[in-house]
C-alpha positions as CSV (number, residue, x, y, z in Angstrom):
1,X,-22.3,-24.7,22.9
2,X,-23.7,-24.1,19.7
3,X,-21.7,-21.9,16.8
4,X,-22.8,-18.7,16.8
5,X,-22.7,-16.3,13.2
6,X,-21.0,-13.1,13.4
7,X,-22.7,-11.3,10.4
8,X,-23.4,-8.5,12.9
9,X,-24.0,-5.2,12.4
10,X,-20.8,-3.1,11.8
11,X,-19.4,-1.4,15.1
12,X,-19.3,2.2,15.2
13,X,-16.6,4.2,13.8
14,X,-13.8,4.9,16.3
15,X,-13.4,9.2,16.3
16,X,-10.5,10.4,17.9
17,X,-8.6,13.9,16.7
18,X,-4.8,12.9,16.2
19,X,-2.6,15.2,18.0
20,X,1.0,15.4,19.5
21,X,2.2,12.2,20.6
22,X,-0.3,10.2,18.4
23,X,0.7,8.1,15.3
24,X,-0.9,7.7,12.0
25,X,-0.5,4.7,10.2
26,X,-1.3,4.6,6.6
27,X,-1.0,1.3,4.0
28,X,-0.5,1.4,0.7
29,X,-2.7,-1.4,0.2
30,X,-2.8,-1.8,-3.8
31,X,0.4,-1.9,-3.4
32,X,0.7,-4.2,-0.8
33,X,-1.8,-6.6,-2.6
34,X,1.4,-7.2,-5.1
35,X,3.4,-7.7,-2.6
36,X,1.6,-10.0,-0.6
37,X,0.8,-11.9,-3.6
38,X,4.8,-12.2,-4.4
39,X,5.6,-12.6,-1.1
40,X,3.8,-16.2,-0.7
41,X,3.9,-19.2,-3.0
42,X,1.3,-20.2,-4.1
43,X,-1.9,-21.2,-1.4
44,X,-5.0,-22.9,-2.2
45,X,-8.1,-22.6,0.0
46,X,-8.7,-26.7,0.4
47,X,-12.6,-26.2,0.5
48,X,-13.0,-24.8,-3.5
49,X,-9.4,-24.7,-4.6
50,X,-9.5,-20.5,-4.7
51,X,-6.1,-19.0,-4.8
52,X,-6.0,-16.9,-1.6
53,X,-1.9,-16.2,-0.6
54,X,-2.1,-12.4,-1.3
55,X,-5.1,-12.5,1.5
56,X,-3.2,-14.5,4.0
57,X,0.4,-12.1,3.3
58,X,-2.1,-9.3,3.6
59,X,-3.3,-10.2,7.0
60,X,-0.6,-11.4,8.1
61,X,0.6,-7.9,7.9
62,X,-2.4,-6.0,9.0
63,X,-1.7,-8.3,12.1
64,X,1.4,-7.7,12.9
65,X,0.7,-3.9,12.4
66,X,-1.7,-3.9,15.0
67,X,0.1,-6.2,17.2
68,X,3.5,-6.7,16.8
69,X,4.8,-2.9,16.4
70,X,6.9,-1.7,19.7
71,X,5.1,-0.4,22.0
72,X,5.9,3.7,21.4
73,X,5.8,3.1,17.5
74,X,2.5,1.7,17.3
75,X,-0.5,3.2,15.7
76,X,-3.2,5.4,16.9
77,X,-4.4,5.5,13.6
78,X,-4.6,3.2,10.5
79,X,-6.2,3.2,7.5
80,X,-5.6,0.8,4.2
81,X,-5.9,3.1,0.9
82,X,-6.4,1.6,-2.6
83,X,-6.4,2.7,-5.8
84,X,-10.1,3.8,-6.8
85,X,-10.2,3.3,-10.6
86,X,-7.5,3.6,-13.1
87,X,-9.2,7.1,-14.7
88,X,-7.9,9.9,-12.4
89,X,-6.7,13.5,-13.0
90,X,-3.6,12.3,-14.7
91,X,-5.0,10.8,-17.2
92,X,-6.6,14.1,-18.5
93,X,-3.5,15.4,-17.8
94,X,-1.7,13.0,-20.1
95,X,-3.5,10.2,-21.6
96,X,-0.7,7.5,-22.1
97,X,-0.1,7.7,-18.5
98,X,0.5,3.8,-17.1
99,X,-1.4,2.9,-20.5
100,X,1.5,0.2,-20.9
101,X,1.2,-1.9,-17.2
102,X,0.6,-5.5,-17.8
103,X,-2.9,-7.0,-16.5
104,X,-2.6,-8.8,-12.9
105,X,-2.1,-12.1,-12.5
106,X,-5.2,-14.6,-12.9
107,X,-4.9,-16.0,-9.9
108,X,-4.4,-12.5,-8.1
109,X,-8.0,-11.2,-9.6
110,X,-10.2,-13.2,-7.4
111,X,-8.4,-12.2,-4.6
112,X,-9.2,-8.4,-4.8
113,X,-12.4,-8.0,-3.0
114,X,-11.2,-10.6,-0.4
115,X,-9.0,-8.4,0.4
116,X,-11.4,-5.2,0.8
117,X,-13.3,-7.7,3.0
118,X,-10.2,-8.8,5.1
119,X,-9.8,-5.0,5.8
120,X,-13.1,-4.7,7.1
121,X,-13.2,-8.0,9.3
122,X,-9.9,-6.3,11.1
123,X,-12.3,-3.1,11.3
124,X,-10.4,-1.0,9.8
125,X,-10.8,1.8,7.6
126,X,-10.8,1.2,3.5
127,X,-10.3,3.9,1.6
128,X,-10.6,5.1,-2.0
129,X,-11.7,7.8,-4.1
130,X,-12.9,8.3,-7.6
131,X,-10.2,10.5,-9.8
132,X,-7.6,9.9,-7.1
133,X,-4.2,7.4,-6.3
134,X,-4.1,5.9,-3.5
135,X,-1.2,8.1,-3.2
136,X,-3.1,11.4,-3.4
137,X,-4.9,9.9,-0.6
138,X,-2.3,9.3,1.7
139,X,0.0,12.6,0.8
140,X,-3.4,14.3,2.2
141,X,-3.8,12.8,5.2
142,X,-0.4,12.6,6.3
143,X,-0.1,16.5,5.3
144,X,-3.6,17.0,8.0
145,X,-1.7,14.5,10.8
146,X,1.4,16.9,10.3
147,X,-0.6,20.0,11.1
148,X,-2.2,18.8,14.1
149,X,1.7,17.4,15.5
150,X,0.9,14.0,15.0
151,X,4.0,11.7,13.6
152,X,2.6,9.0,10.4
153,X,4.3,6.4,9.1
154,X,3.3,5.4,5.1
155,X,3.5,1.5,5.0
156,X,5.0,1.6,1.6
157,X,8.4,1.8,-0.3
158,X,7.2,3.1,-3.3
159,X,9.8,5.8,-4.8
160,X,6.8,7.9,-5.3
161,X,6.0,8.3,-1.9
162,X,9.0,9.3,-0.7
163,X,8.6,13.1,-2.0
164,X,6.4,13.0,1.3
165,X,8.9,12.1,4.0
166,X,10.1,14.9,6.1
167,X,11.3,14.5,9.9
168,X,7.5,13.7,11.2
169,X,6.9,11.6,7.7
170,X,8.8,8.2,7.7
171,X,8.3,5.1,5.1
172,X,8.2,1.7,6.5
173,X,9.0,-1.0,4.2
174,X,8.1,-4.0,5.6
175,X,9.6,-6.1,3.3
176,X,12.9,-5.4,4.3
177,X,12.1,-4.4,8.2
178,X,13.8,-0.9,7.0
179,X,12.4,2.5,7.4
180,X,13.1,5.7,5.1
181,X,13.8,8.9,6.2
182,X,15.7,11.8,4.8
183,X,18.5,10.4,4.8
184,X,17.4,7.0,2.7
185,X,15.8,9.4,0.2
186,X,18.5,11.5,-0.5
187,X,20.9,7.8,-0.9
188,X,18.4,6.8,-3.5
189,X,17.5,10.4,-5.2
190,X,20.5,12.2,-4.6
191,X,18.0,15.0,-3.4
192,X,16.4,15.6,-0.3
193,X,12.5,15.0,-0.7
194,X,11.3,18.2,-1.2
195,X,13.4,17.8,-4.8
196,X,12.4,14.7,-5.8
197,X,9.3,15.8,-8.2
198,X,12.3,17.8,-9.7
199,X,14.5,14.5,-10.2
200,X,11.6,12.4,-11.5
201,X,10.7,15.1,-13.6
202,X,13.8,14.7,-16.0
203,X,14.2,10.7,-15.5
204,X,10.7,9.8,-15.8
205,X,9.0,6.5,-14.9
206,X,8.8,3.8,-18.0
207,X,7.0,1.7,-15.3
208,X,4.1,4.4,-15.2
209,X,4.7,5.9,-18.4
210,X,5.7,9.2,-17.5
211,X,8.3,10.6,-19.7
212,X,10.7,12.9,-18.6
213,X,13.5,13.6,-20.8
214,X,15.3,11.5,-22.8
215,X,18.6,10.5,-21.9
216,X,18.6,11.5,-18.7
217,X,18.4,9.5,-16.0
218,X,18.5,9.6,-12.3
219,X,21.8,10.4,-11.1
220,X,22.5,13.2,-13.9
221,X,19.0,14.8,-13.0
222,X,20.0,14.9,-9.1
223,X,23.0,16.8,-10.9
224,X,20.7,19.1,-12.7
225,X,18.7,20.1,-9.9
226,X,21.5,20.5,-7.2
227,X,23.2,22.8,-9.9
228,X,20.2,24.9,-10.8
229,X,17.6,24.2,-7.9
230,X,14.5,23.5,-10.1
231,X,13.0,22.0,-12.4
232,X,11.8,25.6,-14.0
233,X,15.1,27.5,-13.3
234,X,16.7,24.9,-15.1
235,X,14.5,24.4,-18.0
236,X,14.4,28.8,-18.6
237,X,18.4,28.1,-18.3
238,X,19.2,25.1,-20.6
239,X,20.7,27.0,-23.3
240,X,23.7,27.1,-20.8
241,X,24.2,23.4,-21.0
242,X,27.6,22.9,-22.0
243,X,27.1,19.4,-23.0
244,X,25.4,19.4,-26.6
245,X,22.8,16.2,-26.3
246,X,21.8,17.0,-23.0
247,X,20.8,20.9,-23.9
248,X,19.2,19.8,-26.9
249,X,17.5,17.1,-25.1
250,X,16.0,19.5,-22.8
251,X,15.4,22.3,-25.1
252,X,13.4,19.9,-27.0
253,X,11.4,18.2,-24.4
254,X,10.8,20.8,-22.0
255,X,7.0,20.5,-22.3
256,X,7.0,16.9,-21.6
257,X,9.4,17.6,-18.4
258,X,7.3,19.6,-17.5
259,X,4.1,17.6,-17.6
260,X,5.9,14.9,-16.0
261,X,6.6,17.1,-13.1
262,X,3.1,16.8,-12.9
263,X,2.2,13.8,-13.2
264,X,4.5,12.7,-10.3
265,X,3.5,15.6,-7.9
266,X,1.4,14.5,-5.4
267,X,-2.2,16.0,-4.7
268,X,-2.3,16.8,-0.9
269,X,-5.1,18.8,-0.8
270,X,-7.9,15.9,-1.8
271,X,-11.5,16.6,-0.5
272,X,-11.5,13.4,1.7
273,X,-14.4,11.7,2.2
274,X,-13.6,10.2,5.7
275,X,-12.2,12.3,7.3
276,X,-8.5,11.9,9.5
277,X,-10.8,11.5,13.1
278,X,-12.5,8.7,11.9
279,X,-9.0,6.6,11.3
280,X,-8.5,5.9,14.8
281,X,-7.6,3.0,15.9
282,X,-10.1,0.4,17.5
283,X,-10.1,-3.0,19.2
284,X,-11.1,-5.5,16.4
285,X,-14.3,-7.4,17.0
286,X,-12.3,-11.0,17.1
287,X,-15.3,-12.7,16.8
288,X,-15.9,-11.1,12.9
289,X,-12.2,-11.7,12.5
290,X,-12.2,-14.9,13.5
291,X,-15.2,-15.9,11.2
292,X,-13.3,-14.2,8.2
293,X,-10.3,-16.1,8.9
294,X,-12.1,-19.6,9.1
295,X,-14.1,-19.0,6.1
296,X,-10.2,-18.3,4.6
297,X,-9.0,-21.4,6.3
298,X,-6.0,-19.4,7.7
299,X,-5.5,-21.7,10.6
300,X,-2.6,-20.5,12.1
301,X,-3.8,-17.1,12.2
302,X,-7.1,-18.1,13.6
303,X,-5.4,-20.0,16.5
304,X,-3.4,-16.5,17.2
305,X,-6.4,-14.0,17.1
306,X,-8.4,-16.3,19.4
307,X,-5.6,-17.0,22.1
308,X,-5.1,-13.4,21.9
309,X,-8.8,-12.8,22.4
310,X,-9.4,-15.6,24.7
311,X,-12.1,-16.8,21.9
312,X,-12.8,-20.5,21.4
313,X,-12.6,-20.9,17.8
314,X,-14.6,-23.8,17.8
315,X,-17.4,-21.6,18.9
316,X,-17.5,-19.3,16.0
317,X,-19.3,-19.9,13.0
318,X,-17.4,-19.4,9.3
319,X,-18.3,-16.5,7.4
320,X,-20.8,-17.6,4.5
321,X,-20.3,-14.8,2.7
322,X,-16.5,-14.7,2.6
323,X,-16.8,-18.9,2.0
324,X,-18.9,-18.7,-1.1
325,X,-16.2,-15.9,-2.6
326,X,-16.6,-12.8,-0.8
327,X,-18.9,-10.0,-0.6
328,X,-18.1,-7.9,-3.5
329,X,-17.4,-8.4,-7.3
330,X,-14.0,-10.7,-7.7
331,X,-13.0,-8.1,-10.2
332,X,-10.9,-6.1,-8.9
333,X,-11.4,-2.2,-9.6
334,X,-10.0,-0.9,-13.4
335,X,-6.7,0.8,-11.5
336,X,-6.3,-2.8,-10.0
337,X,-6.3,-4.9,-13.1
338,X,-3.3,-3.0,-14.9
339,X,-1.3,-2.2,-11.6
340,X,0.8,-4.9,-11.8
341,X,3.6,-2.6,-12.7
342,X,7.3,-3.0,-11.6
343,X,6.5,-5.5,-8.9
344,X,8.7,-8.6,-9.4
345,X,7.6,-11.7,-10.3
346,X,9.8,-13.6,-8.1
347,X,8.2,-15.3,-4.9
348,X,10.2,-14.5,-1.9
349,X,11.9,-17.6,0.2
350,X,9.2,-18.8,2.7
351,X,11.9,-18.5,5.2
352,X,12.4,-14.8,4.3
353,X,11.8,-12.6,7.0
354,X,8.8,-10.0,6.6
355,X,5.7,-8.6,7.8
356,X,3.8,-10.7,5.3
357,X,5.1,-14.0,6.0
358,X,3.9,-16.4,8.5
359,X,6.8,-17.6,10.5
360,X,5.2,-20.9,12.6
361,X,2.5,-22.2,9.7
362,X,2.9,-24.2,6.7
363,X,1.6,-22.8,3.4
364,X,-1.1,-25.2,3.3
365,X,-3.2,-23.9,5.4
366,X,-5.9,-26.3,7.2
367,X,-9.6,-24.9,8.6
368,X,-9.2,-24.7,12.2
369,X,-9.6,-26.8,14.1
370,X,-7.7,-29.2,12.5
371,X,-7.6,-32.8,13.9
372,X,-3.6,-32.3,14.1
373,X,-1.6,-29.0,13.5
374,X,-0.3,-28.4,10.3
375,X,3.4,-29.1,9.6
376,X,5.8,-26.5,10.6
């Protein structure tokens, strides 16, 4: 049978209103591109020698997600956000803000747009807006799922998410198999999440150069603000401070607490361009996915997709597109390039359980069919 191509036309968006008993799923993909990228060794594609392990962690994940979740905590709808450009509203705000982030790897910058194109082949919704985090993004649709009594999960464990999480708003880290509810937050905070802005406010973030006040950290400004409440009752009451570098501290820096509280507050209310409908989950087209994951040379992950789809592999034709280095620029978008921020540098165990790793395949992945499986 001959090998057919599956540059087909794209299938049509899935529309379903979320209500009660639905499930929104939303990823933190630029920050799951890090991830993935750490979580892996490094990975080769055999054909042209392209560094691809942040694509393979990052389907690897988008698989499992779709797949692997029990069966009453899996989504109704999914969407991957990114990071639009590194110029957003913040910036305005405050000009130095995560003007110090180190540039992504070499080998990670390639890998960008094979990314965006690995989201597509498991049609799923990419999202990203000009003058907006990724962040912003999600904080708006989870607040929408939340008014029409529909539960999300963020697939994230980014601190600055976790101002979000309520009892219908949970974290998932993936990483570590470990959600985060109210609970968690508070543990890490020492707030509940509706006072987290207030916390970060004092501590600020060196990794995104917000600056809070100096000398206070963390567990003094959950002290703070379970004392006085606020950020602003607590600023209009520092001359109470009975310890004499911490009121001078915040009598002197009150502005900059005050822009940091804004920085770190989250923009729920962003005029979406796709709207929450759209983000419904549909039945990938293997056949696209398949061709994707050849042209990747993710073997073991093109063996699972077609037994699950009952797709001879052998039958379907590697994407040209994707083989020759994707379908979009390899440079990866301006918030991309210096987002490298606090993620660790250290590349997990191969044997270290998590969404991103593949369990049964070796890390030198074949093209499928191989004459005999690889080793592992």
């Amino acid at each position: 049978m001959p090998k057919t191509s599956e540059k087909a036309a794209a299938k049509p968006i899935a529309v379903k209103a979320p209500g009660k008993g639905d499930h929104v799923f939303l990823v933190d993909g630029s920050s799951y591109i890090f991830r993935a990228y750490h979580a892996l060794p490094p990975l080769t594609r055999k054909s042209d020698g392209l560094q691809v392990n942040a694509v393979l962690g990052f389907c690897n994940m988008l698989w499992k997600l779709l797949r692997d979740m029990p069966e009453d905590n899996r989504p109704t709808h999914l969407a991957i956000v990114f990071d639009k450009s590194e110029i957003t509203f913040r910036n305005k705000l405050y000009p130095d803000y995560k003007a110090h982030r180190p540039p992504a790897p070499d080998d990670l910058i390639p890998q960008f747009s094979l990314i965006r194109d690995a989201v597509r082949a498991f049609d799923l919704p990419c999202l990203e807006q000009a003058g907006f985090e990724a962040d912003d993004l999600i904080a708006t649709y989870a607040r929408l799922a939340g008014e029409r009594g529909a539960t999300t999960t963020i697939v994230s464990s980014d601190k600055d998410l976790m101002q979000l999480v309520t009892d219908d708003v949970v974290m998932y880290d993936t990483m570590k198999d470990r959600r985060i509810g109210i609970a968690e937050v508070i543990e890490k905070f020492g707030v509940p999440p509706a006072k987290v802005v207030e916390v970060q406010a004092l501590a600020g973030d060196s990794t995104d150069n917000v600056p809070g006040v100096p000398g206070i950290g963390i567990k003094t400004a959950a002290q703070l603000i379970v004392e006085y409440g606020d950020l602003e009752t607590l600023l209009l009451r520092a001359g109470e401070i009975k310890q004499p570098k911490r009121r001078e501290a915040l009598l002197e820096n009150a502005e900059k607490a005050r822009i940091s509280r804004q920085l770190v507050l989250l923009d729920d209310k962003v005029e979406l361009d796709v709207p929450l409908d759209e983000l419904a989950v549909q039945e990938p087209d293997a056949r696209k996915l398949i061709a994707f994951l050849k042209a990747m040379e993710f073997a073991t992950l093109t063996r699972r997709v077609a037994d699950y789809s009952h797709v001879d592999p052998s039958d379907v034709e590697a994407d040209g597109g994707t083989k020759s280095g994707g379908t979009a620029s390899p440079l990866p978008l301006a918030g991309e390039v210096g987002s490298l921020g606090s993620a660790t540098a250290r590349r997990s165990d191969p044997g270290e359980g998590n969404l991103f790793t593949d369990a049964d395949s070796s890390y030198a992945e074949a093209p499928p069919p191989p004459p005999t499986p690889p080793p592992g």
